[in-house]
NUDOTOR-269491 format. One line per field, with one value per residue (C-alpha): residue in one letter; z, y, x. Coordinates in pm, 1 decimal, m for minus. Example, Ala and Ser with C-alpha at 12.3 -4.5 7.8 and 13.67 -1.06 7.14 Angstrom:
<atoms>
lumti	c(A; S)
up	c(780.0; 714.0)
north	c(m450.0; m106.0)
east	c(1230.0; 1367.0)
</atoms>
This chain:
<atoms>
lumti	c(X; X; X; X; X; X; X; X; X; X; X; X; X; X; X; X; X; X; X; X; X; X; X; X; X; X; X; X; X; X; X; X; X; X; X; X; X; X; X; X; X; X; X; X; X; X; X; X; X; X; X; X; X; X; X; X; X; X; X; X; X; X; X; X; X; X; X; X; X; X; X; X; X; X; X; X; X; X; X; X; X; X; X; X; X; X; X; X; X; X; X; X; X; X; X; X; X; X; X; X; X; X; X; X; X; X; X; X; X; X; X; X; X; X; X; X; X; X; X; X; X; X; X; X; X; X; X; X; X; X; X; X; X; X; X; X; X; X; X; X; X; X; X; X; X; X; X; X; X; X; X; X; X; X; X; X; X; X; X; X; X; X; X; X; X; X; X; X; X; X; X; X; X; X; X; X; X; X; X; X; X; X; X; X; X; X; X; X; X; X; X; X; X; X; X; X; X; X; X; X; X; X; X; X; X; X; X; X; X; X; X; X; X; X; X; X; X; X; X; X; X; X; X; X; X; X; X; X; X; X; X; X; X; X; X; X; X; X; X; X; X; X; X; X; X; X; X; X; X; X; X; X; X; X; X; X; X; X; X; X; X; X; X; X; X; X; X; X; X; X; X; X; X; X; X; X; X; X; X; X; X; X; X; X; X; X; X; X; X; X; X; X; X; X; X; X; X; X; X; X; X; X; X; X; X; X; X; X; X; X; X; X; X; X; X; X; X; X; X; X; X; X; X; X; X; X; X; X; X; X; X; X; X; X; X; X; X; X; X; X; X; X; X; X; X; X; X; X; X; X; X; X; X; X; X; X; X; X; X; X; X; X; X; X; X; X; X; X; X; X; X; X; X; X; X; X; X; X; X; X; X; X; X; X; X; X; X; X; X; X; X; X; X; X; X; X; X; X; X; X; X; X; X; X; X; X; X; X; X; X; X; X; X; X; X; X; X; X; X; X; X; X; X; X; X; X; X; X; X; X; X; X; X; X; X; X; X; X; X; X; X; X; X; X; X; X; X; X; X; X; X; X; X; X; X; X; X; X; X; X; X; X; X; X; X; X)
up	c(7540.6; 7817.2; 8175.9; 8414.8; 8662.5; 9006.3; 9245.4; 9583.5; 9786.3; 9688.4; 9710.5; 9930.9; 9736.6; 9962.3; 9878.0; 9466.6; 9496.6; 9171.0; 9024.5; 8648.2; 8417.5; 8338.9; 8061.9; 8054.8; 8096.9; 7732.2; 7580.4; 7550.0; 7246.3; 7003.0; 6928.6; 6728.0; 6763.2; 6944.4; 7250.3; 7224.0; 7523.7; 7743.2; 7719.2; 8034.7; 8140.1; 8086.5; 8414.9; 8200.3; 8041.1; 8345.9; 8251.9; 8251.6; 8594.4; 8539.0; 8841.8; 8801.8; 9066.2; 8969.0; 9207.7; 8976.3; 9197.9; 8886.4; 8888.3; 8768.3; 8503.4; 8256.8; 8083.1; 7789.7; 7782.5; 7791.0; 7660.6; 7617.4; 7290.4; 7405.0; 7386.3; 7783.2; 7975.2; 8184.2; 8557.0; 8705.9; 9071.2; 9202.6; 9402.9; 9510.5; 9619.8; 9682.4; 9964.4; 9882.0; 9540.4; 9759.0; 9963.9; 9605.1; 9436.8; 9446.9; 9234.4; 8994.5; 8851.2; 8527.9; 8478.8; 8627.2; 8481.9; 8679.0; 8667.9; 8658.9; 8804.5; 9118.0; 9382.6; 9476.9; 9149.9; 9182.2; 9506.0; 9588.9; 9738.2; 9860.9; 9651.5; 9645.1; 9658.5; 9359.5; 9262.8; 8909.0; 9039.1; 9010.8; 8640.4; 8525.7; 8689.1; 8661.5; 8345.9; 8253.0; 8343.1; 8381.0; 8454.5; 8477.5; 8773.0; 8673.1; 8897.4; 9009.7; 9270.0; 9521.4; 9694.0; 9917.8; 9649.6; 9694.0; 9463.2; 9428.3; 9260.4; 9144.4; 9088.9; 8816.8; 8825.6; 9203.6; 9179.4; 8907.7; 9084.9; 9369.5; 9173.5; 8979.7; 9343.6; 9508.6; 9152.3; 9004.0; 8830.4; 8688.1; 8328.6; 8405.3; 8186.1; 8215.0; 8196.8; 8097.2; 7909.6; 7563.9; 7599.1; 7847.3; 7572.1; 7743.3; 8093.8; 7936.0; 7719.3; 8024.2; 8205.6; 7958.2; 8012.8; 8366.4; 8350.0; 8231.3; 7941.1; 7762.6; 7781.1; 7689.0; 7668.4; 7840.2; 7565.8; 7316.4; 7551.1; 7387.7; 7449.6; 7180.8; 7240.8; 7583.4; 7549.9; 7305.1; 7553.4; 7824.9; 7608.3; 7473.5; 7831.2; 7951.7; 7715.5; 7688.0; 8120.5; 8030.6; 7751.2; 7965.8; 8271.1; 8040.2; 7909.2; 8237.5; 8378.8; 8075.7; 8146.4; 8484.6; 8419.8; 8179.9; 8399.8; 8692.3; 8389.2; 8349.7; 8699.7; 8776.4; 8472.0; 8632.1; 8950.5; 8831.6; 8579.4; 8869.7; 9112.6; 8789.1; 8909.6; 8780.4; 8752.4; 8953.7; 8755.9; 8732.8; 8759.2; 8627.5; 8262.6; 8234.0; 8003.6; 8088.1; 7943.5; 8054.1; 7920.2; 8118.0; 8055.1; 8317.7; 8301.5; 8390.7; 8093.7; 8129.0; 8388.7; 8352.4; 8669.4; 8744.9; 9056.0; 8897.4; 8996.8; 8938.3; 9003.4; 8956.6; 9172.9; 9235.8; 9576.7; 9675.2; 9658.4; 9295.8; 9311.1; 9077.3; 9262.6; 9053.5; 9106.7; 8989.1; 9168.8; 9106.2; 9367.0; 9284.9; 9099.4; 8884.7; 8992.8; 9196.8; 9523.7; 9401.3; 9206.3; 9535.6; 9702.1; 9443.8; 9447.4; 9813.9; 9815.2; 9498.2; 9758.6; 10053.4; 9844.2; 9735.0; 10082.5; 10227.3; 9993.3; 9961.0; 10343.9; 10328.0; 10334.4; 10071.8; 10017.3; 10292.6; 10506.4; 10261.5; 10166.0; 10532.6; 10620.0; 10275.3; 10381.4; 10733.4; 10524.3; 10288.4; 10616.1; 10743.0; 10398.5; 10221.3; 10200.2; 10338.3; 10452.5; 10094.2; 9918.6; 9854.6; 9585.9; 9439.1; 9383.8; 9244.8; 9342.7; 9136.4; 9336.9; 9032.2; 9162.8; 9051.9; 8748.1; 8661.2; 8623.7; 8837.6; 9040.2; 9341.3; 9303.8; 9520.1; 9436.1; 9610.6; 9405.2; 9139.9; 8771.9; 8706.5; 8498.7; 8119.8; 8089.6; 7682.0; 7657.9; 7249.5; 7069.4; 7303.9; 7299.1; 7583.8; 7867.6; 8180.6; 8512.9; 8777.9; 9018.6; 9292.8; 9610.1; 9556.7; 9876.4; 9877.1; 9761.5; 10029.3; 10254.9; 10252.7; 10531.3; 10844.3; 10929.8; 10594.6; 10458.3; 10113.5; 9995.3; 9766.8; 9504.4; 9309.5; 8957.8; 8675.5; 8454.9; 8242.4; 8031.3; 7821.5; 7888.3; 7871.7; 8175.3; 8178.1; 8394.7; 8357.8; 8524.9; 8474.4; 8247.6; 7980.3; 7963.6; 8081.6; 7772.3; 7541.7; 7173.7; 6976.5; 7021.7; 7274.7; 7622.0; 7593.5; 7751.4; 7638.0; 7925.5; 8000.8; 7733.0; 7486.3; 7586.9; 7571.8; 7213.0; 7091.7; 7250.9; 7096.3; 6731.4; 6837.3; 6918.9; 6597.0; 6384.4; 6579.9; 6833.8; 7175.6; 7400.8; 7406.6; 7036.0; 7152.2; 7496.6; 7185.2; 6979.9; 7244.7; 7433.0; 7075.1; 6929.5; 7289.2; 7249.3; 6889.9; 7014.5; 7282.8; 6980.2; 7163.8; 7453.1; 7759.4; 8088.1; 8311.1; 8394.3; 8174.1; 8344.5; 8125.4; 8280.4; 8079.6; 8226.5; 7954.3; 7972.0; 7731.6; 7794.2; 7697.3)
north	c(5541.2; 5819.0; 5738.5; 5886.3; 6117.6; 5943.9; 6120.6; 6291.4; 6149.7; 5818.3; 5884.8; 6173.9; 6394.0; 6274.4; 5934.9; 5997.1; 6102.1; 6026.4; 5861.8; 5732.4; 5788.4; 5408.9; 5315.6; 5009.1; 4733.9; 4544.6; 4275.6; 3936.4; 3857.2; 3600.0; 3325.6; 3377.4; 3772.7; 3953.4; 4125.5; 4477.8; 4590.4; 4878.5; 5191.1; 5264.3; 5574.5; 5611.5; 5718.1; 6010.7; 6131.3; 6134.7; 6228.5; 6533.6; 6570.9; 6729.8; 6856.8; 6896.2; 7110.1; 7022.0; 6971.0; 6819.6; 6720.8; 6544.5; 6230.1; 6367.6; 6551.4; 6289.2; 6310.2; 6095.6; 5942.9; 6148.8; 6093.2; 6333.6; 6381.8; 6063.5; 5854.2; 5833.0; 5856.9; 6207.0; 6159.7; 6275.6; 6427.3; 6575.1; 6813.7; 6924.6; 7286.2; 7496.8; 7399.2; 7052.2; 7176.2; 7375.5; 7043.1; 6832.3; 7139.0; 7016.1; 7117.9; 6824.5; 6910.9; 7049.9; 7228.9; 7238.9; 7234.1; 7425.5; 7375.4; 7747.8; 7609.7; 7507.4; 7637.2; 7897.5; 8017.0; 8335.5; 8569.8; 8872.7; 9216.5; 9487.3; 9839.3; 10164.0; 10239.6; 10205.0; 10529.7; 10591.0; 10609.8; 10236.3; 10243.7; 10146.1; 9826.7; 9680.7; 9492.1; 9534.9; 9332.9; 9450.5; 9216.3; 8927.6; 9098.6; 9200.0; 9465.2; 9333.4; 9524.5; 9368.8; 9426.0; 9636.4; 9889.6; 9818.9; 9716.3; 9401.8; 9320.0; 8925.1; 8825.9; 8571.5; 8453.4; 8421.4; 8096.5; 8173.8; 8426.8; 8243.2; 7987.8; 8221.4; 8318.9; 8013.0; 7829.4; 8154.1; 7921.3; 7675.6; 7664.9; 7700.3; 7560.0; 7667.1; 7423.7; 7596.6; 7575.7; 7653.6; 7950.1; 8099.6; 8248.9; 8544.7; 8472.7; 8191.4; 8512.0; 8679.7; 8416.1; 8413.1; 8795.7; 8734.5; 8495.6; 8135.5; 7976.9; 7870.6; 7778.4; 7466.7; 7393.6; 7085.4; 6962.4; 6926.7; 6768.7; 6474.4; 6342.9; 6515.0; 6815.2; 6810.3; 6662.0; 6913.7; 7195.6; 7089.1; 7073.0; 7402.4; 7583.5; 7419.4; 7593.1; 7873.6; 7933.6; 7850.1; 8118.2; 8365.2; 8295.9; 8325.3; 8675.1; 8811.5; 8717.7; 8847.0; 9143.2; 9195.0; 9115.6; 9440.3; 9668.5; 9542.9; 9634.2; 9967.8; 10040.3; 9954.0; 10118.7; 10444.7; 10357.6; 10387.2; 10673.9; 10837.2; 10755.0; 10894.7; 11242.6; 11584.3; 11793.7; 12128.3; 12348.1; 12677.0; 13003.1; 12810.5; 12861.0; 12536.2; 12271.4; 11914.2; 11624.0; 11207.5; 10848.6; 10582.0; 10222.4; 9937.0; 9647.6; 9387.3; 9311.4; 9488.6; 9722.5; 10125.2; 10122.1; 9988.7; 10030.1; 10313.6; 10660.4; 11068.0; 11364.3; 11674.1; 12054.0; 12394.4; 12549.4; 12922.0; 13020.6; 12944.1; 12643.8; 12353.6; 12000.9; 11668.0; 11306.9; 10946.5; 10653.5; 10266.9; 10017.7; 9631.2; 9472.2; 9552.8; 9410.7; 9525.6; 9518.3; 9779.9; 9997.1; 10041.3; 10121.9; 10336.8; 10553.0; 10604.3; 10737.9; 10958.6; 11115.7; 11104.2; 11273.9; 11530.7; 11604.4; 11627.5; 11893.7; 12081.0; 12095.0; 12188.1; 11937.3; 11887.8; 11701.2; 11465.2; 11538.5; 11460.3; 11111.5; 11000.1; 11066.8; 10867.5; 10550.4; 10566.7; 10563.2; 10322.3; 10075.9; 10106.6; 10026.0; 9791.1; 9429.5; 9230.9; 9384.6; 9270.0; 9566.5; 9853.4; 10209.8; 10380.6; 10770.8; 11056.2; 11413.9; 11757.1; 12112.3; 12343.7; 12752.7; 12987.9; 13168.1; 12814.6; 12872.3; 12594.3; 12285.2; 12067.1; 11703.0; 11394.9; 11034.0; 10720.3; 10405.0; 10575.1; 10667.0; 10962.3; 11203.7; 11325.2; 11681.3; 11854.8; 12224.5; 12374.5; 12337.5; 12064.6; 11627.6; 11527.2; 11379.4; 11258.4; 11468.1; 11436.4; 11130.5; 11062.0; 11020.1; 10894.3; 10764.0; 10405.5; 10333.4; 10371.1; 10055.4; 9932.9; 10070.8; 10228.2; 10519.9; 10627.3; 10996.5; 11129.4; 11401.6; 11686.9; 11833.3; 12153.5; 12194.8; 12429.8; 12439.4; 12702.9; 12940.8; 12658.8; 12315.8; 12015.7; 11770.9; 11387.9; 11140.1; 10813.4; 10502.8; 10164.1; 10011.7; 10219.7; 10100.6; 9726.4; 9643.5; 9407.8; 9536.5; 9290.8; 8838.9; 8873.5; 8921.6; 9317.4; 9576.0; 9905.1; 10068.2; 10446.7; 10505.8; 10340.7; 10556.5; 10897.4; 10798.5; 10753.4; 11074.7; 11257.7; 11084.0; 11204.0; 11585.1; 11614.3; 11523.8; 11803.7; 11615.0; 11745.6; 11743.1; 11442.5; 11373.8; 11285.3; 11074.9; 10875.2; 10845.7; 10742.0; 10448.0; 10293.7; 10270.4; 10084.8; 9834.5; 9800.4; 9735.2; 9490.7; 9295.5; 9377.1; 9523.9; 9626.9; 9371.9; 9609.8; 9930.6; 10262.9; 10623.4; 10897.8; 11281.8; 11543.0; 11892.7; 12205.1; 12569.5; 12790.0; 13137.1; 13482.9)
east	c(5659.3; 5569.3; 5644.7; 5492.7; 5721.1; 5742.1; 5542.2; 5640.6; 5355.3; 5501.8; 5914.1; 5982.1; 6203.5; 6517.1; 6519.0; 6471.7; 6825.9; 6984.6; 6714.9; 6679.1; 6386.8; 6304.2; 6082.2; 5896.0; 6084.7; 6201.5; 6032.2; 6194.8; 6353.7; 6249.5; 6513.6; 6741.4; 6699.6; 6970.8; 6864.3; 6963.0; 7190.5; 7089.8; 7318.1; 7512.8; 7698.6; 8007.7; 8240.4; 8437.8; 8042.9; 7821.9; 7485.4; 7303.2; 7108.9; 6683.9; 6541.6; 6134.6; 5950.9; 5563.6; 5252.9; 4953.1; 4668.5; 4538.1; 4761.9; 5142.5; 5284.6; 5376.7; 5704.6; 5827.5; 6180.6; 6460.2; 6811.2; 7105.8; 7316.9; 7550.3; 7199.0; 7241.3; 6885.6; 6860.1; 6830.5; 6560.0; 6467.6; 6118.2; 6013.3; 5651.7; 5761.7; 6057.7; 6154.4; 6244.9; 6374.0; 6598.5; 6738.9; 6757.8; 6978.6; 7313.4; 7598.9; 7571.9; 7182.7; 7212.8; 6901.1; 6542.2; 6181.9; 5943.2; 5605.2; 5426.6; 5103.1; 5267.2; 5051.3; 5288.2; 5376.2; 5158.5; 5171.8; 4903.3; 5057.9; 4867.4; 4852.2; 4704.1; 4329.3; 4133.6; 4063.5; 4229.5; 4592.5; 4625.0; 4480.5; 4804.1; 4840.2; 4511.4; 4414.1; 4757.8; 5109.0; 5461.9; 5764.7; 5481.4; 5271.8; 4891.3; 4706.9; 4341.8; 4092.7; 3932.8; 3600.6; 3696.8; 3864.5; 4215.0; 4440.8; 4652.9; 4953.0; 4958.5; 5294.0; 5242.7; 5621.8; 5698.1; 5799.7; 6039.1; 6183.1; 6251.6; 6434.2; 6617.8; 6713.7; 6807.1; 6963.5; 7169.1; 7393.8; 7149.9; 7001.4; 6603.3; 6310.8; 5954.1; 5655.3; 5307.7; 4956.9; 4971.7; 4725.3; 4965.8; 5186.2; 5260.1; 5334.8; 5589.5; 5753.7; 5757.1; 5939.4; 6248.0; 6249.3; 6274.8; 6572.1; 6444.1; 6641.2; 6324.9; 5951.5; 5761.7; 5403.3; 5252.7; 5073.6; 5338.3; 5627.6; 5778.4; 6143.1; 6260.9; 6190.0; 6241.0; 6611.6; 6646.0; 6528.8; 6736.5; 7078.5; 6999.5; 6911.3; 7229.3; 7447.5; 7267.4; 7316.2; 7673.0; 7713.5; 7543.8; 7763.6; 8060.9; 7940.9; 7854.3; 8231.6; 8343.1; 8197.6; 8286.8; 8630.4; 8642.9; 8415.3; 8715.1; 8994.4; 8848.9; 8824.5; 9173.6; 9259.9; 9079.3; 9234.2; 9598.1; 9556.8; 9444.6; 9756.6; 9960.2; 10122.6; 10031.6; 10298.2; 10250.6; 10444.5; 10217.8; 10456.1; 10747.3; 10930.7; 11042.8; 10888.7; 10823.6; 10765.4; 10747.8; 10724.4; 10551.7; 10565.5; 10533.0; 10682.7; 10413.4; 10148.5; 9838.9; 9953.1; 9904.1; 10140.8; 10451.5; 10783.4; 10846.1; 10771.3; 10816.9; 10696.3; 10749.1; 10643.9; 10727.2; 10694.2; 10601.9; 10980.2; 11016.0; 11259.7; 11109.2; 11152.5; 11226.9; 11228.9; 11219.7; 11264.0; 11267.1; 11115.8; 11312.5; 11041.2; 10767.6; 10475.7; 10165.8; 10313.0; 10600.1; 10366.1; 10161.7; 10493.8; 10628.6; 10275.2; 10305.5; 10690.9; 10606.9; 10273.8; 10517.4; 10780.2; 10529.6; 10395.9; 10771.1; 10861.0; 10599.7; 10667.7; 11036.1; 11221.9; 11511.8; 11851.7; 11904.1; 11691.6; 11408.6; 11536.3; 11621.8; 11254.0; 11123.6; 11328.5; 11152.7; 10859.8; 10978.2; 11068.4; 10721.5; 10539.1; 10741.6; 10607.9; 10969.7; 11315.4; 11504.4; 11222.3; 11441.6; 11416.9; 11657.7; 11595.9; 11763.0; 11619.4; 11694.6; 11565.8; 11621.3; 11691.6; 11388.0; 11688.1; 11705.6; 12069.6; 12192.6; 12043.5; 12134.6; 12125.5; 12080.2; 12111.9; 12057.9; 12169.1; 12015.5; 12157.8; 12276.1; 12097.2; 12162.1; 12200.1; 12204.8; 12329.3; 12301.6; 12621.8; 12747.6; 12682.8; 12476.1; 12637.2; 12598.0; 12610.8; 12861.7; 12686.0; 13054.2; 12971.7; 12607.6; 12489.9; 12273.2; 11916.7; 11683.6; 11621.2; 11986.8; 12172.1; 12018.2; 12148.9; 12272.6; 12330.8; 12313.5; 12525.1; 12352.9; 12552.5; 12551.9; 12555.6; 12567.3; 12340.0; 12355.3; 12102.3; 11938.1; 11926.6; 11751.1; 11792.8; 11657.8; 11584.0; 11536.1; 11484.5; 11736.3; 11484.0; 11532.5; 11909.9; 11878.1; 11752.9; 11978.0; 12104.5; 12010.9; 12019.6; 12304.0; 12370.2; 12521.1; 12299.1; 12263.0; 12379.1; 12471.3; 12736.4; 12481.8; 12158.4; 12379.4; 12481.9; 12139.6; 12029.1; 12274.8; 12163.5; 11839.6; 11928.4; 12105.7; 11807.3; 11633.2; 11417.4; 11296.7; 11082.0; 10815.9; 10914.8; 11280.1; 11172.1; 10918.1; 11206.9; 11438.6; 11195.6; 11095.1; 11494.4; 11555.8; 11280.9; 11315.1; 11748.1; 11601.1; 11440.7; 11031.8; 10921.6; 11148.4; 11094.7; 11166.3; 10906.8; 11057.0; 10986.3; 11137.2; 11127.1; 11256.3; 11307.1; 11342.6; 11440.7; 11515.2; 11695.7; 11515.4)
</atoms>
């Protein structure tokens, strides 16, 4: 049977606390008829929590029984207005009926003179407000959903029911537009329905709040996506007769950026500069390391700086940024002459490069006297060496992921020999150029038996004579 809602002037809306609907209170059984025993919550399925917000001068909005799916009778709390629906809204209410003919449901706001530049807001409504003129000429704005707004504002997170007259049809349309989860008219409430309602607004909020992290975890994606494309080098290479070409592939799932890092520029002289470099580690802390050696690298030599000079001054840098003293890079640096006949190189820690002439097997350049990776000894010096290159060549390099990975269920690595045999099965089918770094970073993860663990950074460097 309906029971009536307790009212606020009798229970201030404090001490209803966690109060249950109760229905009228159960006959006595007849002998030899089993009394039927009341249902009581369970501690693991606590029951859903209704908070109504109603004022009815008239004697109380009367509500029937309500029970949740589990048979479990809703609890109920009351509030006469907002502000002691805003002291009763604690985390565990599930959902709350407001009454639209609370007394501050609706809100006036000034507007423009009547004088036929208001004659779109009066006798009309837009997002539930209808334009009116008083008699003084002016025109006000009734907001027929304040009330809903303001819970909407104060209860983001909450699923939100409606209560109005049946020949309110529109403003109760309106409300779902606004943000409610549903609307139901006064005259046909029954427990039902209304447990019904309630169950459905609940999931519904919880769908919704589900979509709208969904989507803000992709809008995040694509702006870190956007983020690191952008911290990506672009090679400046214009004036220059050499070709280039690189392979990019971090280590960490997801990622568009990784510890490693290249770059690649020419400077007014003619000389083309080229690097790579491997910060330990591959995850977001290196990558944000790695991007600010690659810009520091840039700056230093489009400033002059070469050889050791050049990678003394990016350790300083690398001491100041890096996140603990046990962070270190390796590097290796190639300033090719404007005839691109011959280059000087520069390695710290880092592999040597791969260097393919026509008519000869690829093979690996001279790296002796390499000095350390940057951030291991103070004081340290790094020797530059000159090499011939020749009329046409292509030079590579690479990064230790590319050879780290295993060939096939065991524990042997690929290594250098390994990688300058399967470049050399690549040149003599005919590859070059990005079709041979492709060819090269898919045989070494299909070797590794998936993908590589380690970030991958492939630079190849091309010139061909006359």
């Amino acid at each position: 049977m309906p029971v009536p809602v307790p009212r606020q002037r009798d229970t201030s809306a404090t001490e209803s606390g966690q109060a249950v609907l109760h229905t009228a209170a159960p006959a006595v059984a007849a002998p030899g008829v089993a009394q039927a025993t009341p249902q009581t919550t369970t501690p693991h399925t606590p029951p859903l929590t209704l908070l109504v917000i109603e004022d009815d001068p008239a004697g109380g909005l009367t509500l029937p029984e309500i029970l949740d799916a589990d048979g479990h009778r809703i609890r109920l709390r009351t509030a006469r207005n907002l502000t002691e629906a805003e002291r009763l809204l604690t985390p565990d209410v599930h959902c709350i009926l407001l009454d639209l003919s609370l007394p501050d449901a609706s809100a006036r706001t000034p507007g423009a003179t009547a004088n036929g530049s208001v004659s779109g807001a009066i006798n009309g409504s837009v997002n539930g407000a209808v334009g009116t003129v008083n008699a003084a000429g002016t025109a006000t704005t009734v907001d027929r959903l304040l009330a809903l707004r303001q819970v909407l504002r104060i209860a983001p997170r909450h699923a939100v029911l409606v209560l109005t007259d049946e020949d309110d049809v529109e403003r109760a349309a309106e409300a779902v537009r606004v943000g409610a989860q549903d609307f139901l008219f006064r005259d046909e409430l029954d427990g039902r329905l209304l447990s019904r309602a309630i169950r459905y607004a609940v999931e519904r909020k919880r769908a919704d709040i589900a979509q709208y992290k969904l989507a803000e975890s992709k809008l995040r994606a694509q702006e870190n996506a956007r983020l690191e494309r952008g911290l990506l080098p672009t090679p400046l290479l214009e004036g220059s007769d050499l070709r280039f070409a690189a392979r990019y592939r971090p280590g960490r799932s997801r990622a568009l950026l990784g510890g490693d890092f290249y770059d690649t520029v020419r400077t007014p002289d003619g000389t083309v500069h080229a690097m790579i470099g491997d910060v330990c580690g591959h995850g977001p802390d290196e990558a944000a390391l790695g991007v600010e050696l690659r810009i520091a690298w840039r700056a230093l030599t489009l400033a002059g700086l070469c050889g050791d000079d050049l990678l003394a001054t990016l350790q300083e840098v690398l001491e100041v940024e890096r996140p603990c003293e046990e962070i270190f890079a390796t590097l290796c640096t190639v300033d090719i002459a404007p005839d691109g006949r011959r280059a000087g190189l520069c390695l710290a820690g880092h592999p040597a490069p791969l260097i393919s002439r026509p008519g000869r097997r690829a093979r690996l350049l001279p790296y002796e006297n390499s000095g350390p990776a940057l951030g291991l000894l103070p004081r340290a010096r790094w020797p530059r060496r000159q090499v011939e290159l020749g009329g046409t060549w292509s030079l590579m390099l690479y990064t230790d992921g590319l050879i780290e990975g295993r060939i096939g269920e065991g524990k042997e690595r690929l290594g250098q020999d390994g990688m300058v045999d399967m470049i050399n099965r690549h040149l003599e089918r005919g590859l070059s150029g990005e079709g041979l770094l492709e060819a090269s970073v898919t045989e070494a993860r299909r070797l590794n038996g998936g993908e590589l663990t380690d970030d991958v950074a492939v630079v190849l460097l091309s010139r061909a004579e006359g």
